[in-house]
C-alpha positions as CSV (number, residue, x, y, z in Angstrom):
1,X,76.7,24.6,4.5
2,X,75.9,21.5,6.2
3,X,73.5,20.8,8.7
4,X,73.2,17.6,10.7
5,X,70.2,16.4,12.1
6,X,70.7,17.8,15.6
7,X,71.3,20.9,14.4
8,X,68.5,21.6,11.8
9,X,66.5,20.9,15.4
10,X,68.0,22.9,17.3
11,X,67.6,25.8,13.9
12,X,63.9,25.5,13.8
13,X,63.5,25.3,17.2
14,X,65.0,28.6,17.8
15,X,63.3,29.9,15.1
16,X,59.4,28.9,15.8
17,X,60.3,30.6,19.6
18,X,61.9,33.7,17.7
19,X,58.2,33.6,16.1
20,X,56.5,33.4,19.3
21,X,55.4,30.1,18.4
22,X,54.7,27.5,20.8
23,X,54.3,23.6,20.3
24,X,52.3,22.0,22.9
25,X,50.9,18.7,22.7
26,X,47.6,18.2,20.2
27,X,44.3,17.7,23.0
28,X,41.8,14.8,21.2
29,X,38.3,16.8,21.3
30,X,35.1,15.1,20.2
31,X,32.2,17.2,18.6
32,X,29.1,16.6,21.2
33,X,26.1,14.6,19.9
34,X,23.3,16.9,18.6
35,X,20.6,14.7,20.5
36,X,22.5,15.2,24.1
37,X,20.0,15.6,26.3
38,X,17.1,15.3,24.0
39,X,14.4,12.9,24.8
40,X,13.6,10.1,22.0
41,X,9.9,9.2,21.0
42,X,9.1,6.9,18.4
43,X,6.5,7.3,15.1
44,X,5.3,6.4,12.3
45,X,6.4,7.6,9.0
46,X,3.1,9.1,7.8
47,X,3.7,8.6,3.8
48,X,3.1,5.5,2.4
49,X,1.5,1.9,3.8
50,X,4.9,0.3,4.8
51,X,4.5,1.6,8.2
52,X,8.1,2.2,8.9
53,X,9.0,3.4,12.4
54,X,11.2,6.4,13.2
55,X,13.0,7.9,16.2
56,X,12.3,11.9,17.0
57,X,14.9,13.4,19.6
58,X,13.4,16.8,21.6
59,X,14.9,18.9,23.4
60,X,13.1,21.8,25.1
61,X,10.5,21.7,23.2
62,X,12.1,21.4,19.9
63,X,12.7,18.0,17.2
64,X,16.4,18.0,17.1
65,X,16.8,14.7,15.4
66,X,14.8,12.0,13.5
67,X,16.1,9.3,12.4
68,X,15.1,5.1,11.6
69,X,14.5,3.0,13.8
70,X,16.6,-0.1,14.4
71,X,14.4,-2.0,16.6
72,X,11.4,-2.1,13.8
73,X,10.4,-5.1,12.6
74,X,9.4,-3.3,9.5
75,X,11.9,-1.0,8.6
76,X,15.0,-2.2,10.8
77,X,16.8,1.6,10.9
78,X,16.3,2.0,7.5
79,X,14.2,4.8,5.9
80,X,13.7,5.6,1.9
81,X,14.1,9.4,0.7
82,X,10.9,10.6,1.9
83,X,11.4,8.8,5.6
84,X,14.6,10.4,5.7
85,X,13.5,14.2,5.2
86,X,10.7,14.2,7.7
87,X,12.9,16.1,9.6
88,X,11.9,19.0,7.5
89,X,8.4,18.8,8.4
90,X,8.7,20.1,12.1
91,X,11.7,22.4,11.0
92,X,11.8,24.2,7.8
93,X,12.4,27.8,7.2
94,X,10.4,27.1,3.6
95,X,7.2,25.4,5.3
96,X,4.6,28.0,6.3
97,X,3.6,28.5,9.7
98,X,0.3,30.8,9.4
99,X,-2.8,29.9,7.7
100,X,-3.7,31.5,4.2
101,X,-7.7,32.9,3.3
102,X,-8.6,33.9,0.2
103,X,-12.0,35.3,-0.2
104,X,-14.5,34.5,-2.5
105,X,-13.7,35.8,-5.7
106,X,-10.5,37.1,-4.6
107,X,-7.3,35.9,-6.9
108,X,-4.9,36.8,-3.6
109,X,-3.9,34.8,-1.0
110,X,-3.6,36.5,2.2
111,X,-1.5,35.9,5.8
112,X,-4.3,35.5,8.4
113,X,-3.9,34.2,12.6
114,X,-4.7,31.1,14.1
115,X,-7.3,32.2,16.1
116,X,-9.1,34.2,12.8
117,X,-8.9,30.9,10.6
118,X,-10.4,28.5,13.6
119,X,-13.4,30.9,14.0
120,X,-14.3,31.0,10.2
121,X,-13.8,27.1,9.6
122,X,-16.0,26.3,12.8
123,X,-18.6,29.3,11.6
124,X,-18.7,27.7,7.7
125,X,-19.4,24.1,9.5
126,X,-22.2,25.2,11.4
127,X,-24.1,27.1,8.2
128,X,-23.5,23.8,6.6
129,X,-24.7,21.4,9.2
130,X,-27.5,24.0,10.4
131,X,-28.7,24.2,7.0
132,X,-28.6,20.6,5.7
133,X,-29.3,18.7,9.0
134,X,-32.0,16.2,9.4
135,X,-33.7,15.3,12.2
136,X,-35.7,12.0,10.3
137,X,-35.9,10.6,6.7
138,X,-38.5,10.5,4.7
139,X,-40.1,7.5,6.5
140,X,-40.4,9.6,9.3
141,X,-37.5,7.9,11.6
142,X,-35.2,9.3,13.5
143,X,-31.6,10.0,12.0
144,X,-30.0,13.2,13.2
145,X,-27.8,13.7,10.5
146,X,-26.5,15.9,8.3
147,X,-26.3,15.3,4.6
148,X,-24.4,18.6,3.7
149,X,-20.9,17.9,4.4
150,X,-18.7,15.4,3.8
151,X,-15.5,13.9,4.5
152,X,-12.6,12.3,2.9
153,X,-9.8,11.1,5.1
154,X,-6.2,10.8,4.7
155,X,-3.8,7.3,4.9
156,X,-1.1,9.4,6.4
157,X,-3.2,10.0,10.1
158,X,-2.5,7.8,12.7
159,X,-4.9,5.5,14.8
160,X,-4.9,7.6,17.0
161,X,-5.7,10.9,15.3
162,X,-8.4,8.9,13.0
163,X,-10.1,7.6,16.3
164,X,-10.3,11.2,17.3
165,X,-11.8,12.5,13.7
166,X,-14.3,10.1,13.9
167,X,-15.8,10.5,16.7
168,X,-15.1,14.5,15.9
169,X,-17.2,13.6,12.6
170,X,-19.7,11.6,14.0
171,X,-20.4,14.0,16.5
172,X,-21.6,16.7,13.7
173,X,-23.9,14.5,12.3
174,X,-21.8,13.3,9.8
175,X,-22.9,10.1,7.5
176,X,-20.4,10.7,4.4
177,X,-17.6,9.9,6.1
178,X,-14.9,8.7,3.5
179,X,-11.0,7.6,3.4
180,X,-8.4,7.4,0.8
181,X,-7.6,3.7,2.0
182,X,-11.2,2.5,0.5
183,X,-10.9,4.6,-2.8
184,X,-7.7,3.1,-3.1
185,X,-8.5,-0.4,-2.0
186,X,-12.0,-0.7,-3.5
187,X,-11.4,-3.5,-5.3
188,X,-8.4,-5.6,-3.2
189,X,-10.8,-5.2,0.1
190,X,-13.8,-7.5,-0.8
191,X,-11.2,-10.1,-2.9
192,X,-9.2,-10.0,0.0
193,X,-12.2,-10.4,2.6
194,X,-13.9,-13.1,0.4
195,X,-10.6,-15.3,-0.3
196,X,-8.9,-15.2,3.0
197,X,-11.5,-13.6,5.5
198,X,-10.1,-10.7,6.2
199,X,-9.8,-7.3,3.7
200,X,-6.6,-6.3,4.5
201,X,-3.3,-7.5,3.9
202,X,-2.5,-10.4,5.2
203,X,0.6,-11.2,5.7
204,X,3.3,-9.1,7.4
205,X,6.0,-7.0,5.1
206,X,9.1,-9.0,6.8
207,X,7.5,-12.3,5.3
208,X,8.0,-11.7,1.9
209,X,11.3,-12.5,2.5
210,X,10.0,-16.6,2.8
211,X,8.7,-16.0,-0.7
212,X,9.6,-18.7,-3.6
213,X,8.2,-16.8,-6.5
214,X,7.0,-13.2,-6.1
215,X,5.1,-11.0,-8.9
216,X,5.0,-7.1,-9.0
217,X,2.4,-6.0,-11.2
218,X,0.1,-2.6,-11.2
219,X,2.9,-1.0,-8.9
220,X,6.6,-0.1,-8.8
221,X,8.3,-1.2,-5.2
222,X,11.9,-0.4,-6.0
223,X,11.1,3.7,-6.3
224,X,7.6,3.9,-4.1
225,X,8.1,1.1,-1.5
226,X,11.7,1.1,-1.2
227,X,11.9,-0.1,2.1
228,X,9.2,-3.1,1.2
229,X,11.1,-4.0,-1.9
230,X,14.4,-4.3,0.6
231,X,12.2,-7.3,1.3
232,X,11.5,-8.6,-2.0
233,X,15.6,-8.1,-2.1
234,X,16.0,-10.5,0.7
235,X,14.0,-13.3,-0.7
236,X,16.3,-13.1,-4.2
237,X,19.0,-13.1,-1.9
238,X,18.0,-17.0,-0.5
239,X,17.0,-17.9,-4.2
240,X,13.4,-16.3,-5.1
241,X,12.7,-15.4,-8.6
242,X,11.1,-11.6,-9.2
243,X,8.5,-11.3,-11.7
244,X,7.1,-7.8,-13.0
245,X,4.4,-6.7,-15.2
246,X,3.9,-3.5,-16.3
247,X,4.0,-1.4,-19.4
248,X,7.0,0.2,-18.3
249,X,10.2,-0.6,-18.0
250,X,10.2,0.4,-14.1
251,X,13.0,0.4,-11.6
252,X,11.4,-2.6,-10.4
253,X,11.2,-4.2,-14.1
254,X,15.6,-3.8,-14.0
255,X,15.9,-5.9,-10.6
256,X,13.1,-8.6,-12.1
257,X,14.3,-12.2,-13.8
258,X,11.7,-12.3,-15.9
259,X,9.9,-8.5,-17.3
260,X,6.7,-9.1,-19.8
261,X,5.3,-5.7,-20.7
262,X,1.7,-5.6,-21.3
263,X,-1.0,-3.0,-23.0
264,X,-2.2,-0.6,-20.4
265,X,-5.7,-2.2,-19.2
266,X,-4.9,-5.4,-20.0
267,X,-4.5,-7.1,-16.6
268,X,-7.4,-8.8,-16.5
269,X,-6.7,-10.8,-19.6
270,X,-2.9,-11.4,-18.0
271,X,-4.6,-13.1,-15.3
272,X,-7.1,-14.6,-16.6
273,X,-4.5,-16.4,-18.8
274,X,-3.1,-17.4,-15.6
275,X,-6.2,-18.7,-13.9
276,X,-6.6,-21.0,-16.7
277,X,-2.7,-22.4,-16.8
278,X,-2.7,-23.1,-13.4
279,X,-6.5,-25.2,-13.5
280,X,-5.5,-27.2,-16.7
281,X,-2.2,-28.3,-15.2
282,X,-3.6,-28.8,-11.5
283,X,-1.0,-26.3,-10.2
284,X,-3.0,-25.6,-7.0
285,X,-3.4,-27.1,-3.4
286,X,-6.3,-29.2,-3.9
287,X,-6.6,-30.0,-0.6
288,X,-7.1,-25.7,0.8
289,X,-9.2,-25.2,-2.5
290,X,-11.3,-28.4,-1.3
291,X,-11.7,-27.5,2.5
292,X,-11.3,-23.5,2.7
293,X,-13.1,-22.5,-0.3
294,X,-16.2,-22.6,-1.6
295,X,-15.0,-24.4,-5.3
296,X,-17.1,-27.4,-4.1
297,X,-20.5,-25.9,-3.7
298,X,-23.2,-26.6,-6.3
299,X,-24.6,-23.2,-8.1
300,X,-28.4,-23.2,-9.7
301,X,-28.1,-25.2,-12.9
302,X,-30.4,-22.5,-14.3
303,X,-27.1,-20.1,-14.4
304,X,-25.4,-19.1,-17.1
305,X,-22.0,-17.5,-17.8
306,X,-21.2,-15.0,-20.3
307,X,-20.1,-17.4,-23.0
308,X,-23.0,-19.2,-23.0
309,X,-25.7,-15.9,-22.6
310,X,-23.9,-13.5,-25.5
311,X,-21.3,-12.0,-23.5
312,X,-23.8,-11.6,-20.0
313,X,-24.3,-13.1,-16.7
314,X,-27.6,-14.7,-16.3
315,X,-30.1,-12.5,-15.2
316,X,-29.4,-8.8,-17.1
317,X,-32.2,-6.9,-17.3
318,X,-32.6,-3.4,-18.4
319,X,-28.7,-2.9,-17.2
320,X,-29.6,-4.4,-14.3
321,X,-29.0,-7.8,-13.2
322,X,-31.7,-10.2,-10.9
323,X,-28.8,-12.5,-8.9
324,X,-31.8,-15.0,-8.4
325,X,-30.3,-17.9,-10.5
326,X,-26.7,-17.1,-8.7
327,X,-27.4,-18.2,-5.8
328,X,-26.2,-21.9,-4.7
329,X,-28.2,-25.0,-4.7
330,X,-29.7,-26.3,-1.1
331,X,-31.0,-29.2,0.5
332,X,-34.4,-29.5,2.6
333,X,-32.5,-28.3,5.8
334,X,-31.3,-25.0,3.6
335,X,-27.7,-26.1,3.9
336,X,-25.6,-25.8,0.6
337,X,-25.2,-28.8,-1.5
338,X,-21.2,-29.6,-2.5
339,X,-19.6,-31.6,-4.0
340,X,-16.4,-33.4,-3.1
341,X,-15.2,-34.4,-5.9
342,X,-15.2,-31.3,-7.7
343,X,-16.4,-33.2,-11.1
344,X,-20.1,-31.8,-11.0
345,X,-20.4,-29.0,-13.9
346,X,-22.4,-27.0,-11.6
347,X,-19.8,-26.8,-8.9
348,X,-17.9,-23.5,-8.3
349,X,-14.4,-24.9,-9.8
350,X,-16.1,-26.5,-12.8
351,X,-17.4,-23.5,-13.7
352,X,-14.5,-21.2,-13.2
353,X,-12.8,-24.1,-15.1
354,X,-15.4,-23.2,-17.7
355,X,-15.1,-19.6,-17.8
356,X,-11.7,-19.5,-18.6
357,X,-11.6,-21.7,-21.1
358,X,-11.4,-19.0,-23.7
359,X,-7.6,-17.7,-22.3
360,X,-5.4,-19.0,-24.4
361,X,-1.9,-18.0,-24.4
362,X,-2.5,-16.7,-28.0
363,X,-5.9,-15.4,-27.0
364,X,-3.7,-13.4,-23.9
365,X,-0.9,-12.6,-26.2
366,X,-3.9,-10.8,-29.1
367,X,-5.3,-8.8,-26.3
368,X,-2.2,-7.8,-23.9
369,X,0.6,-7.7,-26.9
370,X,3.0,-9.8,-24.4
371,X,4.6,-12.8,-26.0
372,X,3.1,-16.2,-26.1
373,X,6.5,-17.7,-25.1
374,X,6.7,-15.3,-22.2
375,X,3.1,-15.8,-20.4
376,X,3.9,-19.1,-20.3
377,X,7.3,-19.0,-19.0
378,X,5.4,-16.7,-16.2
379,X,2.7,-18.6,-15.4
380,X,4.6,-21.6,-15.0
381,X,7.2,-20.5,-12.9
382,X,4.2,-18.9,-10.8
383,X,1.9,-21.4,-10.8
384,X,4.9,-23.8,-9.6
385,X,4.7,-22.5,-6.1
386,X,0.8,-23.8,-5.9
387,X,1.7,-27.5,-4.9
388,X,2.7,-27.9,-1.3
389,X,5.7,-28.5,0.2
């Protein structure tokens, strides 16, 4: 049978009513927004030291939302993995929500209240402090202290909540008052402080991106700092070249131009490698080294560095060291002697000249197992950034 056009209409349309089937036209509906009506505060991601910001929507009383936020100079919306699940810390069915006490020499954890776990912590700290405060030292001045508890703080508190602890600390007597930033930074904080006056970072994140040559080494950006490396990614993107040293192979390593492994512990050598690289061929700005550092003051002739005192500073004693020939020479109206020119063997940059001497790209290459060819090729693409513009 055939069937025009019209009439295979007119068919199905008597057979969708026959059905009970209506056709009415389709109604656009859009899903509301689950932060309508919630009220947006901003944060801090509380993980790492890259600061980013984030966006928390509440509603009644509840985080709805949370999310990066766009108007960071840090972050610029963008969060890593660990950013982007802090929404799980305010609601998770997994996370638990009443303290756990096990007693001495228990093996069981059990479910205790708020109000139960308050009252023994505040009980414990008052035995303590009670039983090791001091109201004077042993020279018989007055200290109020108490040398039975100690703390160590966290990098993931706010300024605000570490302004509070302090003063919380301080209050109890407290004198051991520590923080995982200066564990962490024991050894960056007085380089930093004595190099460029301050011992902190000094530069913001957003300005690596006006970097010429950038080197990664003792850390991993790409997995840890993802959201600093998407710096580090902006300055390859107007030409910078990525260095990274490590012993591994790191995610970092894969995104670098030039990777040099190196022997765990070796660092020092690395650098000290390119210390001496960048003095021979005058690959610094004489002028700031001149000026705003201290490589033209005159040390006492009488000390000696380790390669002319078998393998010692001047002045090791019993495993001790008297700094008395350290210090720097003076004139009549104590001010330190310098030296202009920077030629006098006795001035700072003749004898860190001196001192590294001995690191020789081979000498490097022996100790860190990285190829001569290679420390070269980093420390003079490195060291090419030290002339100014």
């Amino acid at each position: 049978m055939e069937v025009s056009r019209r009439g295979f209409l007119k068919i199905t349309g008597a057979t969708l009513a026959a059905g009970g089937i209506g056709l009415r036209s389709a109604s656009a509906q859009a899903q509301p927004l689950k932060i309508q009506y919630a009220k947006e505060y901003t944060t801090i991601c509380p993980y790492c030291a890259v600061g980013c910001s984030i966006i928390v929507s509440v509603r009644n009383g509840k985080v709805v939302n949370t999310e990066g936020d766009p108007d960071s100079p840090i972050n610029k919306g963008a969060l890593c993995t660990k950013g982007g699940s802090i929404y799980q810390m305010a609601v998770n069915k997994n996370r638990l929500d009443k303290p756990l006490y096990r007693a001495p020499y228990a093996t069981e954890w059990k479910e205790v209240d708020w109000e139960w776990a308050l009252e023994k912590i505040a009980r414990n700290v008052k035995i303590s402090r009670d039983k090791s405060f001091k109201v004077t030292n042993d020279k018989g001045e007055v200290v109020n202290r108490t040398e039975g508890i100690a703390s160590v703080g966290s990098a993931a508190l706010d300024n605000e909540e570490l302004f509070v602890y302090q003063k919380f600390l301080r209050g109890l007597g407290l004198v051991y008052i520590e923080h995982q930033a200066r564990l962490c930074h024991s050894s960056t904080v007085p380089a930093l402080a004595e190099s460029f006056g301050r011992g902190a970072m000094t530069n913001h994140w957003i300005d690596i991106r006006n970097s010429d040559v950038i080197l990664i080494m003792g850390s991993n950006p790409a997995s840890n700092h993802p959201i600093a490396f998407k710096w580090i990614t902006a300055a390859m993107e107007k030409g910078a070249k990525l260095i990274c040293v490590d012993p591994r192979f790191t995610q970092s390593a894969a995104k670098a131009h030039i990777y040099a492994p190196l022997r765990s512990g070796t660092d020092i050598a690395f650098l000290g490698g390119m210390i001496k690289y960048i003095l021979d061929n005058n690959l610094y700005f004489e002028d700031y080294v001149k000026n705003y550092t201290n490589a033209t003051f005159l040390v006492n002739p009488d000390f000696k560095l380790p390669g002319d005192n078998n393998g010692v500073f001047s002045g090791l004693t019993d495993s001790k060291y008297d700094k008395a020939t350290w210090s720097y020479q003076t004139d009549a109206g104590g001010s330190i002697r310098k030296d202009p020119t920077m030629q006098d063997p006795n001035c700072v940059l003749q004898l860190l000249k001196k001192h590294y001497t001995r690191y020789t790209p081979e000498t490097v290459s022996e100790i860190t197992g990285t190829p001569a060819d290679k420390l070269v090729e980093i420390y003079k693409l490195y060291g090419s950034t030290g002339k100014p513009d």
